[in-house]
Each structure stands twice: as structure tokens, then as C-alpha cells.
C-alpha positions as CSV (number, residue, x, y, z in Angstrom):
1,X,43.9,123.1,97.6
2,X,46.7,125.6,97.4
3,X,50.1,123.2,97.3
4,X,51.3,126.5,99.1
5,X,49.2,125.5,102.2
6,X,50.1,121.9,101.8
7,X,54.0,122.8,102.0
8,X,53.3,124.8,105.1
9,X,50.8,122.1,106.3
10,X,53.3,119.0,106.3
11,X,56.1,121.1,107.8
12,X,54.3,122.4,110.9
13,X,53.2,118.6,111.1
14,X,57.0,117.4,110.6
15,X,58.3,120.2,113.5
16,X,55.1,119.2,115.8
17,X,55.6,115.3,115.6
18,X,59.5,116.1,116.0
19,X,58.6,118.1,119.1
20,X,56.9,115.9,120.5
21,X,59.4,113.1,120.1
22,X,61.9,114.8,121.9
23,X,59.4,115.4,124.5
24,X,58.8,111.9,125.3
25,X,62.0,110.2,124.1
26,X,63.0,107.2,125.9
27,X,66.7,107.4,125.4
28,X,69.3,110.1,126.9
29,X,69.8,113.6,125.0
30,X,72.7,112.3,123.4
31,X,71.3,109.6,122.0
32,X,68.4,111.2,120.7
33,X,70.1,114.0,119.1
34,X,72.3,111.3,117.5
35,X,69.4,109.7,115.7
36,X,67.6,113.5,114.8
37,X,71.2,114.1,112.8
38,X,70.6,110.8,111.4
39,X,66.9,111.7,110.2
40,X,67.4,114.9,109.6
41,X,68.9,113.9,105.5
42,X,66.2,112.2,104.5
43,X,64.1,115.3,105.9
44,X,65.9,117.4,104.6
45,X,65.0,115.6,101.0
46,X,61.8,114.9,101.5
47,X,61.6,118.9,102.3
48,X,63.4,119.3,99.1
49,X,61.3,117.5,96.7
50,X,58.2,119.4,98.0
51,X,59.8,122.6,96.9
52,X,60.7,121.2,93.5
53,X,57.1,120.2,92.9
54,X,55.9,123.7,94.3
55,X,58.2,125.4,92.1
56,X,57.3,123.0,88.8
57,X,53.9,123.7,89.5
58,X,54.5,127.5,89.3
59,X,56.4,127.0,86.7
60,X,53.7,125.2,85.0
61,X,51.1,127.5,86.0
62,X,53.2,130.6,84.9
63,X,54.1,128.8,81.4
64,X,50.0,128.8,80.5
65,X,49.1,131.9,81.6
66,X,51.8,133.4,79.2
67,X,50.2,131.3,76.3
68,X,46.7,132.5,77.3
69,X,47.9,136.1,77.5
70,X,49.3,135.5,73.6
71,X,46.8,134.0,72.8
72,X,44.8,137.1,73.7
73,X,47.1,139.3,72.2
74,X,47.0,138.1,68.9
75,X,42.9,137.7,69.0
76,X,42.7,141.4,70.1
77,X,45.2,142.7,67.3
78,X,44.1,140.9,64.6
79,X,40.6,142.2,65.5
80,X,41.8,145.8,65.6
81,X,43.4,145.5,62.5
82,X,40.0,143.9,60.8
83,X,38.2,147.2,62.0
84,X,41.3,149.6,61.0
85,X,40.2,147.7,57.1
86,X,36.7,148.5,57.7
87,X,36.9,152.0,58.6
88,X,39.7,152.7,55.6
89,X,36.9,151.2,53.4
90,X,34.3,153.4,54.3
């Protein structure tokens, strides 16, 4: 599954559940908006440490296609320089 969708997947959960406990909170306004500052760190971390692994995961991802496309590179010249030998020697 694209971690992409994930991402978007747990926050739209995150904003839904957080909706709907303010919806149906049992305390006053002011209380409640005391304890979403209070939450809202260790949201803000865990929101954090998603986007690190998304970006690591890029980062991984980008990392091995640049290897493959070397990798490539160097099959593909060292090919063309094998028939470069062939046609001088005919």
C-alpha cells in the first residue's frame, strides 16, 4: 500500500475522531480545549515521525533507483564499446 495513502489515511482518522470528541465532550469548552492543547504534543509527534518514515522511505526508494540506473549505465556503455571493437576489427 502506498505509505502516501497511509499518511493521509491516519490523519483524516486523527481529525475525524478529534471531531467527534469535541462533538460529544462531556466537560465545558474550556476544559476541553485545555486537554486538546495538552494532546495536541504528542500529536504533533506522532504526526512527525510518520513524515520521517515517509521521507526515509523515499529516500530509500530514490537511493536504489540511482544504483539501478548505474548499474544500467555502465551495462549499456561497456556494451557499446564491445561493438565499437567489433566493428574497428572488421
Amino acid at each position: 500500500m502506498n505509505t502516501g495513502k497511509v499518511l493521509l489515511g491516519v490523519l483524516a482518522g486523527a481529525a475525524t475522531g478529534a471531531l467527534l470528541g469535541i462533538l460529544f465532550a462531556p466537560h465545558k469548552g474550556s476544559v476541553t480545549r485545555k486537554k486538546i492543547i495538552r494532546n495536541s504534543g504528542s500529536f504533533a509527534d506522532g504526526v512527525k515521525g510518520k513524515i520521517n518514515e515517509l521521507l526515509d522511505d523515499i529516500t530509500e526508494k530514490f537511493e536504489k533507483v540511482k544504483e539501478d540506473v548505474s548499474e544500467f549505465a555502465e551495462q549499456k556503455m561497456q556494451k557499446n564499446g564491445e561493438v565499437k571493437k567489433e566493428v574497428k576489427a572488421t
